[in-house]
BAFI-591518 format. One record per residue: residue in three letters; y negated, x negated, z negated of N, C-alpha, C, O, CB in turn. Coordinates in nm, 3 decimals, m for minus. Glycine has a CB too. Layout:
BEGIN
{r ala {Y X Z} {Y X Z} {Y X Z} {Y X Z} {Y X Z}}
...
***
This chain:
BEGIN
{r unk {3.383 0.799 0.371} {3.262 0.731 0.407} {3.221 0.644 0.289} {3.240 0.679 0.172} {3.149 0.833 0.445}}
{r unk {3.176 0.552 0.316} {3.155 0.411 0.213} {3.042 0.409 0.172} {3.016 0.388 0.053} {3.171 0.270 0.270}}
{r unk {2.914 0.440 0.304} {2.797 0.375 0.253} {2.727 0.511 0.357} {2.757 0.565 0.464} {2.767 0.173 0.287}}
{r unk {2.622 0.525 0.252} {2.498 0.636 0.270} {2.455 0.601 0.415} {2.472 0.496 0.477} {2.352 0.617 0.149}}
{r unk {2.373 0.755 0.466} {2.296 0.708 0.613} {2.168 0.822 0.583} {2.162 0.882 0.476} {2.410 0.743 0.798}}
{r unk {2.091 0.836 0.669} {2.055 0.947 0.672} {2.045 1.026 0.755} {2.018 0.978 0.865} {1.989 0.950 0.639}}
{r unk {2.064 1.210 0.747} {2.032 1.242 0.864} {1.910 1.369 0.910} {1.916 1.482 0.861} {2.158 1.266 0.905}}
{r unk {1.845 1.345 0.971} {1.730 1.417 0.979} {1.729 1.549 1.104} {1.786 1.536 1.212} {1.619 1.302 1.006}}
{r unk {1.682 1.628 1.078} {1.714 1.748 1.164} {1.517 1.787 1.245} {1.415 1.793 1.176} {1.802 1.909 1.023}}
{r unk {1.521 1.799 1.349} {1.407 1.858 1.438} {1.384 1.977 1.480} {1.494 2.031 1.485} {1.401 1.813 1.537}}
{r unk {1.320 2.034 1.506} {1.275 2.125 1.534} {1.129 2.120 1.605} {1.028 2.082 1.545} {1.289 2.185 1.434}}
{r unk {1.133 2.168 1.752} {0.994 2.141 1.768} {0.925 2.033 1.808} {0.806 2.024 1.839} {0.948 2.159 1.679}}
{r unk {1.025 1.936 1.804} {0.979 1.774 1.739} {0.931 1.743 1.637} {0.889 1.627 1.627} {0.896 1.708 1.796}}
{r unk {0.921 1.817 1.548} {0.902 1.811 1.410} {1.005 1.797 1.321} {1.108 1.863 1.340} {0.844 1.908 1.375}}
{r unk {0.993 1.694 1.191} {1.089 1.711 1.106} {1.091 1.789 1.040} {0.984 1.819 0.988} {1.112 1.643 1.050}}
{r unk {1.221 1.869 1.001} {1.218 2.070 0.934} {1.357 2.001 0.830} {1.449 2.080 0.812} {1.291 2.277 1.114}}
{r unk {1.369 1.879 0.772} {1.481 1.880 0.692} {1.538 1.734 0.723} {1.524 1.675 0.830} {1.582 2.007 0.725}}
{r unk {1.617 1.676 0.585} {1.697 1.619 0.616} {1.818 1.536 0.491} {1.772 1.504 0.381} {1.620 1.551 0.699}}
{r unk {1.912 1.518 0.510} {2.038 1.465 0.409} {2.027 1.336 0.422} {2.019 1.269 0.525} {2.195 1.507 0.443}}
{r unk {2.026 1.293 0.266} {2.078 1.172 0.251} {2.216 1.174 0.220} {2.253 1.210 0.108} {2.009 1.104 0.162}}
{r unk {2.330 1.122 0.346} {2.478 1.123 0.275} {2.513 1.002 0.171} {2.473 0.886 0.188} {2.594 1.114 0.396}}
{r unk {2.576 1.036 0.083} {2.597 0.886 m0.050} {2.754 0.917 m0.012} {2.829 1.005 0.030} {2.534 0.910 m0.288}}
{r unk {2.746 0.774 m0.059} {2.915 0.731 m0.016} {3.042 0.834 m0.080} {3.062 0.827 m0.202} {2.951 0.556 m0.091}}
{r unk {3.097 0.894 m0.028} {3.219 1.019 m0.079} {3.353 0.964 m0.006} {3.370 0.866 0.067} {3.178 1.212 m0.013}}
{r unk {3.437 1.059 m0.049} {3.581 1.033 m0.008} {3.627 1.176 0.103} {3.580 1.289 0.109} {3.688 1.022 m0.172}}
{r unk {3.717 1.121 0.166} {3.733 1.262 0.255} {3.768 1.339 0.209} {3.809 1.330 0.093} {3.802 1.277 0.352}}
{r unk {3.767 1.469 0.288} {3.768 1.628 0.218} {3.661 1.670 0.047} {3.679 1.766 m0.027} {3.968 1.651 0.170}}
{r unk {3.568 1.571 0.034} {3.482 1.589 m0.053} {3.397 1.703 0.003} {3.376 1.709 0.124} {3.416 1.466 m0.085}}
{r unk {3.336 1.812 m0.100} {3.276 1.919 m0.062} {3.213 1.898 m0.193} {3.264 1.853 m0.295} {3.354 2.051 m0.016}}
{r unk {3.063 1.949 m0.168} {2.947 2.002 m0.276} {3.051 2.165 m0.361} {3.126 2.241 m0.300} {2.746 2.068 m0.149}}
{r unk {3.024 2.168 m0.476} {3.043 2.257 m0.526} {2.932 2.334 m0.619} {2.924 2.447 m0.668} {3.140 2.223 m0.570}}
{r unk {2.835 2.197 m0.619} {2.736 2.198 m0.708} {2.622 2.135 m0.682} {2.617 2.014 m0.662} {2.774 2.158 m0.810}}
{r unk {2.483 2.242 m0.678} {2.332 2.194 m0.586} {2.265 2.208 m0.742} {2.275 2.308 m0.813} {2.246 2.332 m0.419}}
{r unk {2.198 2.088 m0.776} {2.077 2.079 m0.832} {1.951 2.018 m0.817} {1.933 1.901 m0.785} {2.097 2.055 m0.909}}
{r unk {1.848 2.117 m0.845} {1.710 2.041 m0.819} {1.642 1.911 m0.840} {1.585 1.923 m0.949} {1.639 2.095 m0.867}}
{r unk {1.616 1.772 m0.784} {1.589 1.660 m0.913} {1.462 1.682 m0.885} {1.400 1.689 m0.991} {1.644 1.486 m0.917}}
{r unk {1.388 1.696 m0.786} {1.243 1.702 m0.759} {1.223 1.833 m0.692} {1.317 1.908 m0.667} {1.190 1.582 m0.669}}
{r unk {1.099 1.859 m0.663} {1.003 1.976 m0.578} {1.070 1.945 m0.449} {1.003 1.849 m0.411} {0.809 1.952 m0.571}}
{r unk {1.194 1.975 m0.321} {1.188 1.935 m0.207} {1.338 1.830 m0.239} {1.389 1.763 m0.149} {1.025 1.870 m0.164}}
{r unk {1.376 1.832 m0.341} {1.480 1.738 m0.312} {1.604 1.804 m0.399} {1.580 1.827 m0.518} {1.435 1.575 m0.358}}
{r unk {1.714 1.831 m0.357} {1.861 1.901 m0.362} {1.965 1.832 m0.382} {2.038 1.831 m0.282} {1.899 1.965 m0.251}}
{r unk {2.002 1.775 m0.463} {2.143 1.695 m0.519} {2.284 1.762 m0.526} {2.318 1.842 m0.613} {2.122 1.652 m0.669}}
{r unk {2.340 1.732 m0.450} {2.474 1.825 m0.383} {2.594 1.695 m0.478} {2.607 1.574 m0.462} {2.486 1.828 m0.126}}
{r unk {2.661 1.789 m0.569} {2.781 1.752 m0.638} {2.885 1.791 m0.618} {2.903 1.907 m0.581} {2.782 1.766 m0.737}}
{r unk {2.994 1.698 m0.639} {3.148 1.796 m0.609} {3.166 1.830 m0.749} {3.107 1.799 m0.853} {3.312 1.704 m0.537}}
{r unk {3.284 1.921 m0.714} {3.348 1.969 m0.885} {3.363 1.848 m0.966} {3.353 1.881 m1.084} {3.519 2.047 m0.889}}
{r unk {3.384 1.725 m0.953} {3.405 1.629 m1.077} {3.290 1.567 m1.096} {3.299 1.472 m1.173} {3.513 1.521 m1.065}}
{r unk {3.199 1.584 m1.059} {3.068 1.595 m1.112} {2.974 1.446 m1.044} {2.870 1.394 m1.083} {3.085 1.600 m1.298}}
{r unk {3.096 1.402 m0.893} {3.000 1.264 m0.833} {2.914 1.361 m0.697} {2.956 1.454 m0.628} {3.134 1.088 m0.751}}
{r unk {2.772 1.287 m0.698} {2.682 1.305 m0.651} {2.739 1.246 m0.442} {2.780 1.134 m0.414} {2.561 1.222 m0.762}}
{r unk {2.718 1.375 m0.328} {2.746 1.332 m0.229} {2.642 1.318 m0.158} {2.651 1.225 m0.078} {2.827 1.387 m0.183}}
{r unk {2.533 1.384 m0.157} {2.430 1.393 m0.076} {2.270 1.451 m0.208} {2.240 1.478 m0.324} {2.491 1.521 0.068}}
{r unk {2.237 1.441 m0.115} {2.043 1.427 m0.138} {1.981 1.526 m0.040} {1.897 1.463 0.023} {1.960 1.247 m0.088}}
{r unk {1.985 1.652 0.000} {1.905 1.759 0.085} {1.724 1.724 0.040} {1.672 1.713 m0.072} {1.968 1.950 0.029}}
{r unk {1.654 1.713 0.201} {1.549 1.700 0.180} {1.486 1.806 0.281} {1.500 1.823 0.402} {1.519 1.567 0.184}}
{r unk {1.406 1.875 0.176} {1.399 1.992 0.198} {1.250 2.023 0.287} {1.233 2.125 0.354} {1.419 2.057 0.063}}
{r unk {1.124 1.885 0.267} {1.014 1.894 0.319} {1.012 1.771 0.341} {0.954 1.713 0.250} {0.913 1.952 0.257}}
{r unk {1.081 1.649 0.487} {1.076 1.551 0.499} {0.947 1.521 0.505} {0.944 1.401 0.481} {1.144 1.520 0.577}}
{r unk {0.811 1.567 0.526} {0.700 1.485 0.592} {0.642 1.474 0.461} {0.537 1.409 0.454} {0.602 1.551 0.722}}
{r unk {0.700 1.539 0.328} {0.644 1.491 0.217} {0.695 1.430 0.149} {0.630 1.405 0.048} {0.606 1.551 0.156}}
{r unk {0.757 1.403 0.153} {0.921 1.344 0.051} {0.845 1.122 0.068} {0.798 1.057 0.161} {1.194 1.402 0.222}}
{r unk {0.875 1.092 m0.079} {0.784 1.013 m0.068} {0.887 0.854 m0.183} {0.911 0.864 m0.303} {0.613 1.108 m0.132}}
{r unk {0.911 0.771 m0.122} {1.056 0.631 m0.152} {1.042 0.681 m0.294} {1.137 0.744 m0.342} {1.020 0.402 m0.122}}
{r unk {0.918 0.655 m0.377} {0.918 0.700 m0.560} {1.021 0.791 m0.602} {1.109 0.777 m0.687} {0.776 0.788 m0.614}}
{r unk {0.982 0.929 m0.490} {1.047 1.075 m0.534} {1.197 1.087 m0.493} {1.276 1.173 m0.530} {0.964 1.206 m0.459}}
{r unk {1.227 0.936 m0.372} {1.382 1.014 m0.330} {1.463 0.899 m0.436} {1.584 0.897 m0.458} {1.446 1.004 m0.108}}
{r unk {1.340 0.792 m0.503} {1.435 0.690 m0.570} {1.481 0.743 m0.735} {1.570 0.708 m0.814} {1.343 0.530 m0.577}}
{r unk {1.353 0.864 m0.740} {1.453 0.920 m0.875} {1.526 1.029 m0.906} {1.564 1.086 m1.008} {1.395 0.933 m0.974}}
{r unk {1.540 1.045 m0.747} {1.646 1.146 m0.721} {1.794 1.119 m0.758} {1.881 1.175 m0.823} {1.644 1.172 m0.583}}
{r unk {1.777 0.978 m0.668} {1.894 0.854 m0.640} {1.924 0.834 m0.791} {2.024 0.883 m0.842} {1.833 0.686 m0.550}}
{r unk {1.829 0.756 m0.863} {1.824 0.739 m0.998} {1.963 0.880 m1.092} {2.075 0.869 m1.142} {1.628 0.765 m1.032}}
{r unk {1.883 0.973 m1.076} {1.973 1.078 m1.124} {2.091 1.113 m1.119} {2.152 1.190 m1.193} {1.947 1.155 m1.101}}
{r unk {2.147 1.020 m0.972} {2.247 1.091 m0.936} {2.340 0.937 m0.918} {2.416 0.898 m0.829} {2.213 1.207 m0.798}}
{r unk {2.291 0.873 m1.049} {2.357 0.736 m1.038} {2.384 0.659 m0.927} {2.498 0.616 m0.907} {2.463 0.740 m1.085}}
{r unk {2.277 0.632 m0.840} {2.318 0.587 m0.737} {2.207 0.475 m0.699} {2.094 0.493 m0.745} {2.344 0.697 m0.643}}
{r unk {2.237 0.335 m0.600} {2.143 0.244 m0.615} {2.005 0.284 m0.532} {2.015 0.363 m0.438} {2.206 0.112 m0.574}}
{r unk {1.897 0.237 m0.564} {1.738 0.302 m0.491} {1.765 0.294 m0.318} {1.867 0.247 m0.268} {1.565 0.171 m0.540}}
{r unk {1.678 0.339 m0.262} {1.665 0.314 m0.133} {1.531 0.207 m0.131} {1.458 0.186 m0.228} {1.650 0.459 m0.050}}
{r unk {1.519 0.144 0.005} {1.456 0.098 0.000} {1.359 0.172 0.179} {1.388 0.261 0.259} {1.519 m0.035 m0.047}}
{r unk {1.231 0.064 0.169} {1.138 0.159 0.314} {1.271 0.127 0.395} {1.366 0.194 0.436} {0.942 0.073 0.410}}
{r unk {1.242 0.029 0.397} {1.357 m0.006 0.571} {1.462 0.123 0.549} {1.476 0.165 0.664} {1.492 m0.216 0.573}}
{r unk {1.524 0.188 0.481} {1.657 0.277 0.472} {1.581 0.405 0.538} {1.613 0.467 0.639} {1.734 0.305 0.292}}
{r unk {1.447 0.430 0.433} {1.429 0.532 0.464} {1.270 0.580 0.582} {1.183 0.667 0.576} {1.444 0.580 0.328}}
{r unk {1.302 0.467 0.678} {1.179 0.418 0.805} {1.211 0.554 0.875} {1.121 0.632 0.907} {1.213 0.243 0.927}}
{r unk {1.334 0.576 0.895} {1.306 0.680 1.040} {1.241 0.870 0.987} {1.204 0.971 1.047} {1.518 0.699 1.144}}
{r unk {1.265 0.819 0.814} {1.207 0.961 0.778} {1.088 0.924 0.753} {0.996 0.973 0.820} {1.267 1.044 0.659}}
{r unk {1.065 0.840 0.664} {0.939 0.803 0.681} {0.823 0.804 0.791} {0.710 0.825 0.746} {0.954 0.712 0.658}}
{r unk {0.839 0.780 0.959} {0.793 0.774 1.034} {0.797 0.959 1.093} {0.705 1.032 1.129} {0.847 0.653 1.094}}
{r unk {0.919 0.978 1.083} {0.891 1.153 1.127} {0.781 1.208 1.039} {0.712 1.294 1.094} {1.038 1.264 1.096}}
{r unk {0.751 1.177 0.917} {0.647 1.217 0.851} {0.489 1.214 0.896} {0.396 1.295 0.897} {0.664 1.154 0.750}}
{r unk {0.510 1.071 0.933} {0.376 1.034 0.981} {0.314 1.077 1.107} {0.197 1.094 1.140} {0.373 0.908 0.986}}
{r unk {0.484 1.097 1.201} {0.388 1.166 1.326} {0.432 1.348 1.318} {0.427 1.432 1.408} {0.447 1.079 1.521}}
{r unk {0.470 1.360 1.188} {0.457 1.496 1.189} {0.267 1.570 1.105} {0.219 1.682 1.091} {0.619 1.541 1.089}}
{r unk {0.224 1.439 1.075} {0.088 1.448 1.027} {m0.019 1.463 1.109} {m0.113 1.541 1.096} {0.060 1.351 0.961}}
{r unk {0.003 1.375 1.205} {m0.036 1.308 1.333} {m0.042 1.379 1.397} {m0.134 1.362 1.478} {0.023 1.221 1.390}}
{r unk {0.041 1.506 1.416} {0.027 1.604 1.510} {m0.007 1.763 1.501} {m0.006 1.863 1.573} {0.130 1.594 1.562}}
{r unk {m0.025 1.740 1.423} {m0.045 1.904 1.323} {m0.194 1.855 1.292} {m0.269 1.924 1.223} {0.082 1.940 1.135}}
***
């Protein structure tokens, strides 16, 4: 896989989670989870490149907090438009609660 997506998980109709995938090679596996923020999970393989971004409380997770996640894990920022459809599960997970 070349280029990041994201993917968001429901429950309820609520957002309960979601991965940012960063570009990896096949048969790449996490070997290694570290914390960069409160809610955000940086999944490494054994040679130490960054594959994913676990988001652990989408309706709080906020472009600043996932860009210095990204930051950390050498990788270029996101921008709103990338991250609209989590962004928006947030808002109508506010909206409805």
């Amino acid at each position: 896989m070349r280029h990041r997506f994201l993917e968001i998980t429901y429950r309820k109709g609520k957002p309960v989670a979601g991965y940012l995938y960063l570009p990896r090679n096949p048969g790449d596996r996490s070997s290694r989870t570290e914390q960069s923020e409160a809610g955000l999970l940086i999944d490494y393989t054994q040679d130490g490149r960054a594959i994913g971004i676990e988001i652990m409380a989408p309706s709080k997770v906020t472009l600043a907090a996932l860009n210095r996640a990204l930051a950390a894990a050498h990788q270029q920022p996101a921008t709103a438009d990338d991250l609209a459809p989590l962004l928006a599960a947030g808002e109508r997970a506010t909206a409805t609660s």
